[in-house]
N, C-alpha and C positions, 0 to 999 in steps of 0.2 A: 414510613420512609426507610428502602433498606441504604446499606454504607456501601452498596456493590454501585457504582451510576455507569449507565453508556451512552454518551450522548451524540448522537446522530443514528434514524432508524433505517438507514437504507440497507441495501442488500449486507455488507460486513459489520453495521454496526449490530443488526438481528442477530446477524449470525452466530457474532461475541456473546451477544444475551442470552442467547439458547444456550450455548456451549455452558458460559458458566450457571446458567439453572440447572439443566443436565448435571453437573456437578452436584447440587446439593443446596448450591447458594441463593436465596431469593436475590432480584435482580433489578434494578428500574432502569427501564428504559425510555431517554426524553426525545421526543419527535416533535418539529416544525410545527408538525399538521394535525390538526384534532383527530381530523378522518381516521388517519392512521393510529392512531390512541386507542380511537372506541375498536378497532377492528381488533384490534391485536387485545384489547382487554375482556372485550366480549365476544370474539370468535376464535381467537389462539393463533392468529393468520397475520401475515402479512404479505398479501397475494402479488402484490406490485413488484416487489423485490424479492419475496422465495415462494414462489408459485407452489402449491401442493404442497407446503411444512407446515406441520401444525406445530404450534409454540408450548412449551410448558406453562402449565398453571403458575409457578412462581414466579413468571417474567410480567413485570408490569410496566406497565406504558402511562407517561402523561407528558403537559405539555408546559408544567409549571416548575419554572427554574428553582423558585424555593423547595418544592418537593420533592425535585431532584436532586437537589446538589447540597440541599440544607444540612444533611449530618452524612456525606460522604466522604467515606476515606479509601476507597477506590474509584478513580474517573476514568473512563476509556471513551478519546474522542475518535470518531470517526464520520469527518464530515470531508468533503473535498480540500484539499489541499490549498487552495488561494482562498477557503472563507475561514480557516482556525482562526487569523489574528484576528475579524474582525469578532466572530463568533466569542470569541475569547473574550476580547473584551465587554463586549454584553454581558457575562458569564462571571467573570472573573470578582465582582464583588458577593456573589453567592458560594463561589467557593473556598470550603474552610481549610485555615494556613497549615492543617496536617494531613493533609489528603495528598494521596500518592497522584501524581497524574500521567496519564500511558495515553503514546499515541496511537493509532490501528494503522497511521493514514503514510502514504507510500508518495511522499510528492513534495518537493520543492515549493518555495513563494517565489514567485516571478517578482523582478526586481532587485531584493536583495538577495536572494539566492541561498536563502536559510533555511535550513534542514527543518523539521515540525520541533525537534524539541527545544533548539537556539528558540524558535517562535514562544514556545510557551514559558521560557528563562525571560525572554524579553516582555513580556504579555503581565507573567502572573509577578514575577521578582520570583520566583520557584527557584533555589537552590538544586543542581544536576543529582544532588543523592536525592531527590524528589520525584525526578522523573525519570518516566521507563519508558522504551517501546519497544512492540511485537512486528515480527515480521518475520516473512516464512514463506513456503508453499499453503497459498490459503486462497485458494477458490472458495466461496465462499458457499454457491450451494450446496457441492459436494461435502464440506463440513456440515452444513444443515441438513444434510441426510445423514448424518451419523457417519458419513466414510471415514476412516481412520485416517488420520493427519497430524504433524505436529509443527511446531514454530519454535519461536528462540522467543525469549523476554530480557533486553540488555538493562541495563541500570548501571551506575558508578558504585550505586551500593547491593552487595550482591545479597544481604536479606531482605531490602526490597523486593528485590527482584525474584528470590525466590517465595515472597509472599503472594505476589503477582501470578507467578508459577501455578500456584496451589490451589489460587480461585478459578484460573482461566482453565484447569486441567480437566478433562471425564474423562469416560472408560475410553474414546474415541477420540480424543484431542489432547495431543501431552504437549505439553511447553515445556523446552531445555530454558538455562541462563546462561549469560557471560556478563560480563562487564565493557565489551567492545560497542558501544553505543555510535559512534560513528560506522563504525561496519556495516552495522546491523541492518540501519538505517538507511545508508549507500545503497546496501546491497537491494531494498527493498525498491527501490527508486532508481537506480540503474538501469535494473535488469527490463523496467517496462521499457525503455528504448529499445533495445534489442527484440526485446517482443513486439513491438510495432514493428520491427525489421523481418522480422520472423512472418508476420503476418503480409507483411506485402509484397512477399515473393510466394508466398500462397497464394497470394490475389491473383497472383501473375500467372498460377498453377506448374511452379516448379517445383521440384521431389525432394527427399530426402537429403539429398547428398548439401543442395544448397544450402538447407536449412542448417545442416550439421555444420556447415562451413561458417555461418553465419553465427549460430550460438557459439561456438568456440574460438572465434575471434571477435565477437562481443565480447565473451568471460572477461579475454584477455584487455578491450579498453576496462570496462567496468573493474578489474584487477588495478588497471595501472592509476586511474583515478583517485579510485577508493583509499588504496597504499597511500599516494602522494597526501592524503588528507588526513593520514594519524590510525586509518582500519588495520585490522588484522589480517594478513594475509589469509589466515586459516576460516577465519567466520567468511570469506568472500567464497572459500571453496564447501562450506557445511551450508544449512539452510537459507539461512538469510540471503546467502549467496545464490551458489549453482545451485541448489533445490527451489527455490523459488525461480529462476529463471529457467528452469526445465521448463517447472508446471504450467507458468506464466505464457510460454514459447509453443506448447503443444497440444493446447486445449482452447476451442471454441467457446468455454467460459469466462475466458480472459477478453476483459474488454480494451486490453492495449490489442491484442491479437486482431480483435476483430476490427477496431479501428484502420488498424495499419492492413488489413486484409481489402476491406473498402478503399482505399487510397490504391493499391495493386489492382482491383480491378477498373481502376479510372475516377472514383468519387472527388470532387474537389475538398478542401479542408474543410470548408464551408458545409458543406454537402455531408461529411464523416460527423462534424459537430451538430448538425442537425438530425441524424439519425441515429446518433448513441442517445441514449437514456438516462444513462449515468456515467459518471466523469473517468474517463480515459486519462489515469495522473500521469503517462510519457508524454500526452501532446504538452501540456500544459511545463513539463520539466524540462523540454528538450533544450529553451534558449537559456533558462540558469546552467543547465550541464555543459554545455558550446558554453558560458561565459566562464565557469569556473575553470574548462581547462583549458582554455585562451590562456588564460591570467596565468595557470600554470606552465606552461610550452607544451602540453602531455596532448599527443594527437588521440585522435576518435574517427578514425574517418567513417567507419558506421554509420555512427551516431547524427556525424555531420550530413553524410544520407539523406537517412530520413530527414532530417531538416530541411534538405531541396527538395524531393519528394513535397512533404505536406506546404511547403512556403510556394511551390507551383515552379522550382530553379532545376528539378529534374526530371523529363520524364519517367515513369516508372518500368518502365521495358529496358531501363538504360542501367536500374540498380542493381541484378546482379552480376551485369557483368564488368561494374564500380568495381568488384571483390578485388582483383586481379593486378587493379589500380592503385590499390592500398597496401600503405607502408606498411610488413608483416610485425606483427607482435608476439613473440614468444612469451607463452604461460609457462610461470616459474613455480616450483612446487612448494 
């Protein structure tokens, strides 16, 4: 058993795995699915979710929660965003009361509208200097090619967090820290609305200019939200933030992208959730983010967009020229 655990194997939770093998550090990695176990143990693959990456020898895979989680003092979940609490709980009497636990995952619970680490304070009884999450510009194949990339690691306790740092780091993936754990987290969850926004004026096949109009009065909701809720101004504008919300907004490897791309060229929501593969965490945040800044008076009209868009309240040949419609928001430096 190593004390490194990642649990969930899909496309980011490998990705995690590789990176810190790459590192140095043997790894286990726990997956649903036996299939996926024997491949990745006995072929170094994980073809479903990183197509052509071969896996380090150190990365092990299996499917048994004692094996996993029995003497880990590093946990990195990354499972969809509305299965942590249940997953959690399954989980939660294997894992031991000094084990750091980090999220990977970029998404809101529907319903109560709690951030992943409120989840796992509520889940495990985990005191906040216990847990950490990462969040960044992290596509996640391009990290499994070795591309050069880095992230942030927030924690309340920042030797945690710098321990965190140190496992998750290689020659090609460097992880900063802070202590802004709301930010971090905002920032990572935010920005996929925007990026659905992004993608469905692509769908639409409009240029540049739109787009740019659109990520910089996104920033600007995603700013005023974040603020209102205890974030750093400054981690909104570093990675967690506008770095993640470039990459997020301008690459065909983003699955908010491509979601909100299919909705631009006509798909119904029905139709976009049946053709993704893996979990698009904007669709799924949009109504906690509309509810938290309801509750706040903080407009979004963006955000609210996309919401008529995928709920079938707006045509999509009608959203950019929503822009024009919407109250302006000035970013503050």
């Amino acid at each position: 058993m190593s004390r490194i655990v990642v649990m969930g194997s899909g496309s980011w939770g490998t990705t995690i795995a590789k990176v810190i093998a790459d590192g140095g550090t043997k790894v286990t990695l726990w997956s649903r699915r036996q299939a996926v176990a024997d491949e990745i143990n006995l072929e170094h693959t994980n073809n479903k979710y990183l197509p052509g990456i071969e896996l380090p020898a150190n990365l092990f895979a299996t499917t048994d929660l004692s094996i996993a989680l029995g003497e880990a003092e590093q946990i990195y979940f990354a499972v969809p965003a509305q299965t942590l609490r249940q997953n959690l709980t399954e989980w939660n009497s294997f894992i031991p009361g000094s084990a750091t636990l980090i999220s990977l995952i970029k998404g809101l619970e529907q319903g109560s509208g709690l951030r992943m680490s409120q989840v796992m304070t509520e889940v495990t009884g985990f005191p906040g200097d216990q847990l950490a999450v990462i969040s960044g510009p992290n596509l996640a194949l391009e990290i499994a090619r070795s591309e050069p990339a880095a992230s942030v690691c927030a924690c309340d306790n920042s030797e945690r967090a710098e321990e965190v740092a140190r496992v998750c780091s290689s020659e090609y993936f460097t992880v900063f820290t802070n202590n802004d754990v709301v930010g971090t987290e905002l920032g990572g969850v935010l920005k996929n609305l925007i990026a659905v926004a992004i993608g469905i004026v692509n769908g639409l096949g409009y240029g540049q200019n739109t787009k740019a109009s659109i990520m910089t009065r996104g920033l600007a909701e995603i700013m005023r939200l974040a603020v209102d809720h205890g974030a750093r101004r400054r981690t909104m504008f570093g990675l967690a933030g506008l770095g993640d919300l470039i990459a997020t907004s301008e690459s065909a490897l983003s699955r908010n992208f491509r979601a909100g791309e299919m909705l631009g060229q006509g798909f119904s929501k029905s139709e976009v959730l049946e053709k993704m593969e893996q979990t698009a965490e904007g669709l799924s945040s949009l109504q906690p983010v509309l509810e938290m800044s309801k509750a706040r008076g903080i407009e979004m009209p963006i955000v609210q967009q996309v919401s008529d868009v995928l709920e079938g309240r707006m045509d999509p040949k009608d959203f950019g020229r929503q822009l024009n419609l919407a109250d302006a928001i000035e970013v503050e430096a």
